[in-house]
C-alpha positions as CSV (number, residue, x, y, z in Angstrom):
1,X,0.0,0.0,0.0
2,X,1.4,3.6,-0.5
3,X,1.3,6.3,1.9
4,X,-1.7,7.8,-0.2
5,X,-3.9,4.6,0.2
6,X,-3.6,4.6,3.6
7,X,-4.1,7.7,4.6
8,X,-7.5,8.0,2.5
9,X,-8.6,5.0,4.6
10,X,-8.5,5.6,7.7
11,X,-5.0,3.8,8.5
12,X,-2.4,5.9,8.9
13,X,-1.9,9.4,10.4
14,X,-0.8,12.1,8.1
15,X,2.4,12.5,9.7
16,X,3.3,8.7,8.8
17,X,4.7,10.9,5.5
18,X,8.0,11.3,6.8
19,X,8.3,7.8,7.4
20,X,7.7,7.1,4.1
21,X,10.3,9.8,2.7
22,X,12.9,8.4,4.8
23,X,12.5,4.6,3.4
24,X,12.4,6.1,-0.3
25,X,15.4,8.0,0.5
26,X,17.2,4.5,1.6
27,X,15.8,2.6,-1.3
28,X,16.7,1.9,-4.7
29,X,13.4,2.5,-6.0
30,X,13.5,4.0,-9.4
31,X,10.5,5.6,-9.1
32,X,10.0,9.7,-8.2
33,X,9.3,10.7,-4.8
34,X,5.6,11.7,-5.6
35,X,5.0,8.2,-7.4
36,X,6.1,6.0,-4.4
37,X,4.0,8.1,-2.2
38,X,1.2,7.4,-4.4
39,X,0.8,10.7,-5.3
40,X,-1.2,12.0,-8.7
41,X,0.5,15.1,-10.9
42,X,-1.6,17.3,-9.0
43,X,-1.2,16.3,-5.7
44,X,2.5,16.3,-6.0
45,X,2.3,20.0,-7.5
46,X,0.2,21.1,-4.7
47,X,2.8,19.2,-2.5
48,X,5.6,21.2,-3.6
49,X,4.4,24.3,-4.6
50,X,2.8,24.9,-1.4
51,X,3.3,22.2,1.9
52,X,2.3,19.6,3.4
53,X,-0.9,21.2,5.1
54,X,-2.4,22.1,1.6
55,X,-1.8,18.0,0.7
56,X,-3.2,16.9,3.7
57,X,-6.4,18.8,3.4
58,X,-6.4,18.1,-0.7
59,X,-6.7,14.5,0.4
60,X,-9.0,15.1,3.3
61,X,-11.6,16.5,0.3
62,X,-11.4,13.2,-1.1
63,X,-14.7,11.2,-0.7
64,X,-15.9,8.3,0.7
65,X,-16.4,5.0,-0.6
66,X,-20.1,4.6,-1.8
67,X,-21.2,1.3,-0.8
68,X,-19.7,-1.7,0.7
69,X,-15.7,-0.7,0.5
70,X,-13.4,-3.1,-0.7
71,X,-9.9,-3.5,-0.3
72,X,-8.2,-5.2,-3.3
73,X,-5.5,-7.1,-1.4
74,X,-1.6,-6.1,-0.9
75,X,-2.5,-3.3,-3.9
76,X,-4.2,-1.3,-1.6
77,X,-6.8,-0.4,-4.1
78,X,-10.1,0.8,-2.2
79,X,-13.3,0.5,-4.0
80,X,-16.7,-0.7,-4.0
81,X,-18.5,-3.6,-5.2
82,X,-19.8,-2.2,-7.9
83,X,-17.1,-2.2,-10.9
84,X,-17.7,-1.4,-14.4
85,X,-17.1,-4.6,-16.5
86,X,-16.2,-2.5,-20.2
87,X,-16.3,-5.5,-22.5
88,X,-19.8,-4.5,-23.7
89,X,-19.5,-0.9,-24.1
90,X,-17.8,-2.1,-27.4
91,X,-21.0,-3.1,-28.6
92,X,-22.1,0.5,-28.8
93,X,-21.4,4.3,-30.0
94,X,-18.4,6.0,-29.0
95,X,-20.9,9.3,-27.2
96,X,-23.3,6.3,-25.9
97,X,-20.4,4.6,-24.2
98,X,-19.1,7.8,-22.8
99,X,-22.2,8.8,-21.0
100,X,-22.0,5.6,-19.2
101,X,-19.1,5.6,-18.5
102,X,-19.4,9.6,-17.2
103,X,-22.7,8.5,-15.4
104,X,-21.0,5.7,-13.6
105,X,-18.0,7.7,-12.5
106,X,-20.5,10.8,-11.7
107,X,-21.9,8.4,-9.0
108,X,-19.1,6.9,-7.3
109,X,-17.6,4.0,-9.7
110,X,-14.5,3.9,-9.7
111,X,-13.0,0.7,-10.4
112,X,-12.9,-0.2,-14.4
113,X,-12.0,-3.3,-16.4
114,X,-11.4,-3.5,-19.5
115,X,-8.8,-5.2,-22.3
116,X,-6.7,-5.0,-25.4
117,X,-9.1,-7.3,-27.0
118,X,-12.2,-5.9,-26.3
119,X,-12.2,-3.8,-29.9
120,X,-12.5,-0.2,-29.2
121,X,-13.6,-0.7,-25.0
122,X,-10.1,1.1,-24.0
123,X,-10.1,4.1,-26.7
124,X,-13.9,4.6,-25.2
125,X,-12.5,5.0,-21.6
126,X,-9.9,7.1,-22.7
127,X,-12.1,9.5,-24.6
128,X,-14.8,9.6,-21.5
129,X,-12.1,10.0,-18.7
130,X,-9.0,11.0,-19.1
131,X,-9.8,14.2,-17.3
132,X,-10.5,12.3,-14.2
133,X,-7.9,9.4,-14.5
134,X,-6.3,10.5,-11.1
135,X,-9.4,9.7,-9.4
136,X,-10.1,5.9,-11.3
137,X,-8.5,2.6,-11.2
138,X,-8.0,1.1,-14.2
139,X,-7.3,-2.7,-15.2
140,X,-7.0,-4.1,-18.5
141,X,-5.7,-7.2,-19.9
142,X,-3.5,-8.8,-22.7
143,X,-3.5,-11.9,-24.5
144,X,0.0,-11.5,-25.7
145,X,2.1,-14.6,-26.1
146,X,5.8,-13.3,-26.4
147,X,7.7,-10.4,-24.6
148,X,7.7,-8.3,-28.0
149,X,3.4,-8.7,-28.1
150,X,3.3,-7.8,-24.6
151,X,5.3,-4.5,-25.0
152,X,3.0,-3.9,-28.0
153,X,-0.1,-4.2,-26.4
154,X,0.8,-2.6,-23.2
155,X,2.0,0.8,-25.6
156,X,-1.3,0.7,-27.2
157,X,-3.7,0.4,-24.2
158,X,-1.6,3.2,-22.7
159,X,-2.6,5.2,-25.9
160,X,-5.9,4.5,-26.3
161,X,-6.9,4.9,-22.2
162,X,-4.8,8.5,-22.9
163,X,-2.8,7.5,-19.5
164,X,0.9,6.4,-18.1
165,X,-0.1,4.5,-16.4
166,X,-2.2,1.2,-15.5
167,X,-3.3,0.4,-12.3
168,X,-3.5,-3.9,-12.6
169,X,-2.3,-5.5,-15.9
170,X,-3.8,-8.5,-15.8
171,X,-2.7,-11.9,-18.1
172,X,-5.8,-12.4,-19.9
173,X,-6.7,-16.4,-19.4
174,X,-3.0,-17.8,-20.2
175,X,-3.3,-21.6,-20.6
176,X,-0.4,-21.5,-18.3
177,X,0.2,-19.3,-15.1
178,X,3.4,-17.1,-16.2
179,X,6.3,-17.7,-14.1
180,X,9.7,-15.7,-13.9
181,X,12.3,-17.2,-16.0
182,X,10.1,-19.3,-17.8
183,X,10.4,-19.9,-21.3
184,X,7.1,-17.6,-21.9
185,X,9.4,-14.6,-20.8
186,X,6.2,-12.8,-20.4
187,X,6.5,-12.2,-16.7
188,X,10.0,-11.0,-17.3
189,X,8.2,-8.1,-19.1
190,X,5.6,-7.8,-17.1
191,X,7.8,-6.8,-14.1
192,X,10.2,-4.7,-16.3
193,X,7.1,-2.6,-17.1
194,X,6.1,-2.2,-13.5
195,X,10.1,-1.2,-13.4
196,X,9.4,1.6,-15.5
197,X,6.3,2.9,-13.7
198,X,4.2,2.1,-16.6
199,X,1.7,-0.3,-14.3
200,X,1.3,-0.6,-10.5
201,X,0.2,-4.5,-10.4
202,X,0.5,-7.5,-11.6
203,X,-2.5,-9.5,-12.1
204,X,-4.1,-12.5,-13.7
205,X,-7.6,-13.3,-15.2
206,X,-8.9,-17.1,-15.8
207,X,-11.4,-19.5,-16.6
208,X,-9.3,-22.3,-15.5
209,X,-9.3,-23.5,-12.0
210,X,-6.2,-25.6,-11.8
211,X,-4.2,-22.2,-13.0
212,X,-6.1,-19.9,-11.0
213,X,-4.9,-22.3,-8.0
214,X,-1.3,-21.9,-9.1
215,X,-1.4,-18.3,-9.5
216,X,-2.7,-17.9,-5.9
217,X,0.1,-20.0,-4.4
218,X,2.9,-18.7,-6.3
219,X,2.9,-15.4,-4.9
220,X,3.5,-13.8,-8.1
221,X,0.3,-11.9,-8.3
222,X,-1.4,-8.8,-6.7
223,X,-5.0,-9.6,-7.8
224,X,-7.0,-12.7,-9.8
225,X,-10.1,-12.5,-11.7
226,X,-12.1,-15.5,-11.9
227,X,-16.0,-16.7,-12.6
228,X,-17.7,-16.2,-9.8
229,X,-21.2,-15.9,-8.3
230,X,-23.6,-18.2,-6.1
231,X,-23.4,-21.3,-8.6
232,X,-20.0,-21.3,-8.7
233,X,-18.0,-24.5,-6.6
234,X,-17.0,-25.0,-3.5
235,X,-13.3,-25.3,-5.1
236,X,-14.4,-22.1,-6.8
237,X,-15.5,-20.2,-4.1
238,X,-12.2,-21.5,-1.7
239,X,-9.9,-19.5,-4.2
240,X,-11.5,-16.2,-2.7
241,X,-10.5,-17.1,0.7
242,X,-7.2,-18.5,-0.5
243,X,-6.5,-14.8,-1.8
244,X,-8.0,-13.4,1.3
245,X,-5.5,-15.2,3.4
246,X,-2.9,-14.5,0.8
247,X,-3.8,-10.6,0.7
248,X,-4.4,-11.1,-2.8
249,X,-7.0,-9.4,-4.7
250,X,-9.9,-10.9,-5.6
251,X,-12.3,-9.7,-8.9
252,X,-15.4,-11.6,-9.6
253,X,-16.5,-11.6,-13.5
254,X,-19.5,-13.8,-14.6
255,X,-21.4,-12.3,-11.7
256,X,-24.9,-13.2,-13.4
257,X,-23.1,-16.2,-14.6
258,X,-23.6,-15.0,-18.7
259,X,-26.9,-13.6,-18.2
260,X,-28.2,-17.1,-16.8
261,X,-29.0,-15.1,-13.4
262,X,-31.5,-12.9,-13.5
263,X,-32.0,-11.7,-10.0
264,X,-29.8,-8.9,-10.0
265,X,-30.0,-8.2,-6.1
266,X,-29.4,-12.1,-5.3
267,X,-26.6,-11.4,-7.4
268,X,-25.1,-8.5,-5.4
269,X,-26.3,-9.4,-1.9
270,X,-24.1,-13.1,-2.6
271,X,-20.9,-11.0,-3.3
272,X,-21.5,-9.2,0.1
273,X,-20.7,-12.4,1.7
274,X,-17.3,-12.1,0.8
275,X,-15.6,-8.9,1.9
276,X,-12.6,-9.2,-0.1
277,X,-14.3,-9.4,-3.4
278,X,-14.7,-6.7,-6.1
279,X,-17.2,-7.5,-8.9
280,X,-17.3,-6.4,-12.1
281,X,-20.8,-6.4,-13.6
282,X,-21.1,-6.0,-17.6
283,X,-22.9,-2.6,-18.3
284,X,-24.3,-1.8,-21.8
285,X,-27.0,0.2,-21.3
286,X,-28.1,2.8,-18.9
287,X,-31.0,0.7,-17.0
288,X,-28.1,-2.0,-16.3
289,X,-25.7,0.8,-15.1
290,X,-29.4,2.4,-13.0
291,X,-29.8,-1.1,-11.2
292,X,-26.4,-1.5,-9.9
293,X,-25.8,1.9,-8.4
294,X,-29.2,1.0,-6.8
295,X,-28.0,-1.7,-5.3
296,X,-24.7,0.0,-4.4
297,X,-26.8,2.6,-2.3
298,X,-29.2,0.0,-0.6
299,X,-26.2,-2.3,0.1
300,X,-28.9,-5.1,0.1
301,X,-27.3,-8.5,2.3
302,X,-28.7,-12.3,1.8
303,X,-32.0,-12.4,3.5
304,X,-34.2,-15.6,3.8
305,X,-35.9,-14.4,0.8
306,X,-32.9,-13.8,-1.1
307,X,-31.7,-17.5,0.3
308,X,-34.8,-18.9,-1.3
309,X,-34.0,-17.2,-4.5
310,X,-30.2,-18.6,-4.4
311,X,-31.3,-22.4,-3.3
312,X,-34.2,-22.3,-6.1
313,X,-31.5,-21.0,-9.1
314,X,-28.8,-23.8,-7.3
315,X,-31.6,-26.7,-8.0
316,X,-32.3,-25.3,-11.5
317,X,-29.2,-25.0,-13.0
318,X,-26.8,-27.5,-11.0
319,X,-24.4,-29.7,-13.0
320,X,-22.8,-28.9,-16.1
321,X,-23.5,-25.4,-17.9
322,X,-22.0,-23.0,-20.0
323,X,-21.1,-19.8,-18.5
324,X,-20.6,-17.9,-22.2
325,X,-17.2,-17.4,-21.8
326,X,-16.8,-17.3,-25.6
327,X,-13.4,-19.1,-25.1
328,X,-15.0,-21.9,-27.5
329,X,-14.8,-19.7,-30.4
330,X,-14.4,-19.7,-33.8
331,X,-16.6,-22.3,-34.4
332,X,-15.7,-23.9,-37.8
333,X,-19.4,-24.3,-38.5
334,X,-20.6,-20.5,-38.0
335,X,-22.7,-21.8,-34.7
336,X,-23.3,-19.2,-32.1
337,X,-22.0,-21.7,-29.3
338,X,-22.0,-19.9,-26.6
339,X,-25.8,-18.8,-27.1
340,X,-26.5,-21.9,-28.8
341,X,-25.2,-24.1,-25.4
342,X,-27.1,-22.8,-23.0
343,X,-30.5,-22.2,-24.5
344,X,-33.0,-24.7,-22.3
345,X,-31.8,-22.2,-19.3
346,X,-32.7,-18.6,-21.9
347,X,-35.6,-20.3,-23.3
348,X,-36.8,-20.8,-19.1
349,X,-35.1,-17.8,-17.4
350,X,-35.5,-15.5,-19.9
351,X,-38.8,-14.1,-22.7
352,X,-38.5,-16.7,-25.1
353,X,-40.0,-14.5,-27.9
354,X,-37.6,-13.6,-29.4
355,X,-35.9,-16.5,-29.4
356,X,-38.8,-17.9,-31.5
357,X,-38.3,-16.0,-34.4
358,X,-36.7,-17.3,-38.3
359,X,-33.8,-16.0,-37.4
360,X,-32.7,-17.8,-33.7
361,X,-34.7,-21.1,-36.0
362,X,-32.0,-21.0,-38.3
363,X,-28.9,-20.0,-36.2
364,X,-29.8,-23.3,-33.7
365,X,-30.4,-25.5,-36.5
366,X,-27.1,-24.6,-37.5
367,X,-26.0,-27.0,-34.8
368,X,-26.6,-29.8,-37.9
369,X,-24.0,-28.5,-39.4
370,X,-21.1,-29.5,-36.6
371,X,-18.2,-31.2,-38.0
372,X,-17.3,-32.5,-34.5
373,X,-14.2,-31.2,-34.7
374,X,-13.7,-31.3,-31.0
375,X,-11.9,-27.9,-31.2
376,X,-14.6,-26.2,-29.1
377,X,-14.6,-29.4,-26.8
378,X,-10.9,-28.7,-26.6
379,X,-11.2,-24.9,-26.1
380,X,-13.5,-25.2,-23.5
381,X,-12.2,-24.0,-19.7
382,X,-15.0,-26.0,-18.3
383,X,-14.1,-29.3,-19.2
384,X,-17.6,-29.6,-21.2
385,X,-18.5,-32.0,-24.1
386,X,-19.9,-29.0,-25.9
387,X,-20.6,-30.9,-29.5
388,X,-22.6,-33.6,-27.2
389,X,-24.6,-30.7,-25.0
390,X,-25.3,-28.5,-28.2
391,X,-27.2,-31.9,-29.6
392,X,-28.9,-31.7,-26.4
393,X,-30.0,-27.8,-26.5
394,X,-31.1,-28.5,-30.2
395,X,-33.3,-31.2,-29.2
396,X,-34.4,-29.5,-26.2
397,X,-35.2,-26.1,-28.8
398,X,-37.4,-28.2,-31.1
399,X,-39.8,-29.5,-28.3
400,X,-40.1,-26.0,-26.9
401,X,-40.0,-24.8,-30.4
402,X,-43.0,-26.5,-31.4
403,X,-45.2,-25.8,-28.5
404,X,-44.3,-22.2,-28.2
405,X,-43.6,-20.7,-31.3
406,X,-47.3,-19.7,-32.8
407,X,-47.7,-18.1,-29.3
């Protein structure tokens, strides 16, 4: 934690500043003053253009956490449970995207996630807050395989988010957990950027639980993002309290578990039992963005009712499901697997209208077409026979199909 992060919490004294000078001063750090404090380009102006008293009350204007704070492990990171999952933004307009993104920030979000391969997500985040980057936390992620991709990637999300900086650069679902002085040499380059000041943390995102378990043990890594929400495992669930008692950060994606989980307050009120988690909810469109600053303001907790709700969606949807990670994709035939796999659960959860028309007729019939390849099978983080369950959801379609589709 720097001096910064805990003194806006509550932790520290101000006066715990000259503590922190001295260590710097006996380091080898190769970072400025200002930076190891934490500081941002204006606090460190109004640092040393005027003193210590007009720093102390800059940060004392700071405000509160809205909601549930949150503590993102060792990185000191305090935020609430209500971050802004940016993957979808890059299904809409540049000005759309930036008044959600404004809106969110306007009311107290400030945690976002995004990554290099999420199109146009980054330049969007840029463009809508750049003027406020001192007072966000950004993560974002690459896919890069070599050292040289890596460097690539990391310049051009600097660009495009119109910063110096990234908060947590995060692996984005390596097969492998990267290692230093492994043969990847991509955590070799990971801390040489930290080196140069160009990211704060290291972090990891997965699918897979065997590397998500390696990546909490190793030690290598400030925070992990993983799948998580109230059907996840009990091995699932353990690797939040494995980071807790490792001081590791924990994100939650797949929060609604792809859109199969439709009680949005369930949802949030499950993540309160876990103190040490941050999720990121997917935001496209301003009603999604209205519900979960709601929620942040009522800070609902599990309730009997809201039990009910969890135990009934457990029964439903136990056993073997996709969560739409995508990670199954291409698919040599054109099918939309990750719609396609889990449609008895839309078709039941969901208005099945639409999912009646010519159009979703044709795409699941599409599933006739498999060439059982196996490479989604293979692709798959899950472990599922997806060829053998996207039989099963065609089946499934054509009974509801029939009944339902004159209605």
């Amino acid at each position: 934690m720097t001096f910064k992060e805990l003194y806006v919490s509550g932790q520290i004294e101000f006066e715990e500043i000259d503590r922190y000078i001295s260590r710097w001063n006996r380091s080898d750090d190769e970072r400025t003053l200002a930076k190891y404090l934490g500081l941002n380009a204006k606090e460190e102006d109004v640092w040393i253009d005027e003193s210590d008293e007009a720093l102390k009350e800059l940060l004392d204007s700071y405000e509160k956490v809205k909601g549930t704070p949150v503590t993102l492990g060792r990185t000191g990171i305090i935020v609430n449970k209500n971050g802004f999952g940016a993957l979808p933004i890059q299904r809409i307009g540049k000005e759309e995207a930036a008044l959600l993104l404004r809106k969110a920030f306007d009311a107290g979000v400030r945690y976002f996630d995004t990554a290099r391969a999420y199109s146009d997500s980054e330049e969007k985040i840029g463009y809508a807050l750049s003027d406020v980057r001192d007072q966000i936390f950004i993560a974002t992620k690459t896919m890069a395989d070599t050292p040289e991709k890596f460097r690539k990637d990391l310049e051009e999300s600097l660009l495009k988010l119109k910063t110096d900086y990234i908060d947590i650069y995060q692996f984005h679902n390596p097969p492998v957990c990267p290692k230093p002085g492994d043969e990847t040499g991509l955590y070799d380059a990971m801390l040489e950027a930290k080196k140069q000041g160009k990211i704060r943390f290291i972090g990891i995102t997965n699918h897979r639980i065997d590397v998500a378990e390696e990546a909490v043990e190793s030690g290598l890594y400030d925070t992990l993002q993983f799948p998580f929400n109230y059907l996840s495992t009990e091995r699932e669930t353990a690797l939040a309290e494995k980071c807790l008692k490792k001081d590791m950060g924990f994100i939650a994606m797949k929060g609604l578990s792809g859109g199969l989980l439709n009680n949005a307050e369930a949802c949030y009120a499950f993540m309160q039992e876990y103190p040490n988690v941050v999720p990121i909810w997917g935001i496209q469109r301003e009603e999604e963005l209205d519900q979960w600053l709601e929620l942040t303001a009522r800070d609902p907790h599990v309730t009997p009712e809201i039990q009910a709700v969890i135990g009934k969606d457990r029964k439903e949807l136990a056993g073997n499901f996709c969560r739409s990670c995508g990670y199954c994709l291409p698919c040599t035939a054109g099918i939309d697997i990750p719609q396609a796999a889990r449609m008895s659960a839309l078709l039941r959860r969901s208005p099945y209208q639409p999912y009646m028309s010519d159009e979703w007729y044709a795409k699941m019939h599409k599933i006739e077409e498999c060439v059982h390849c196996d490479a989604c099978k293979s692709r798959c983080p899950y472990g599922l026979d997806t060829p053998a369950l996207l039989q099963a959801m065609l089946k499934d379609y054509d009974a509801f199909y029939a009944e339902h589709h004159n209605d």
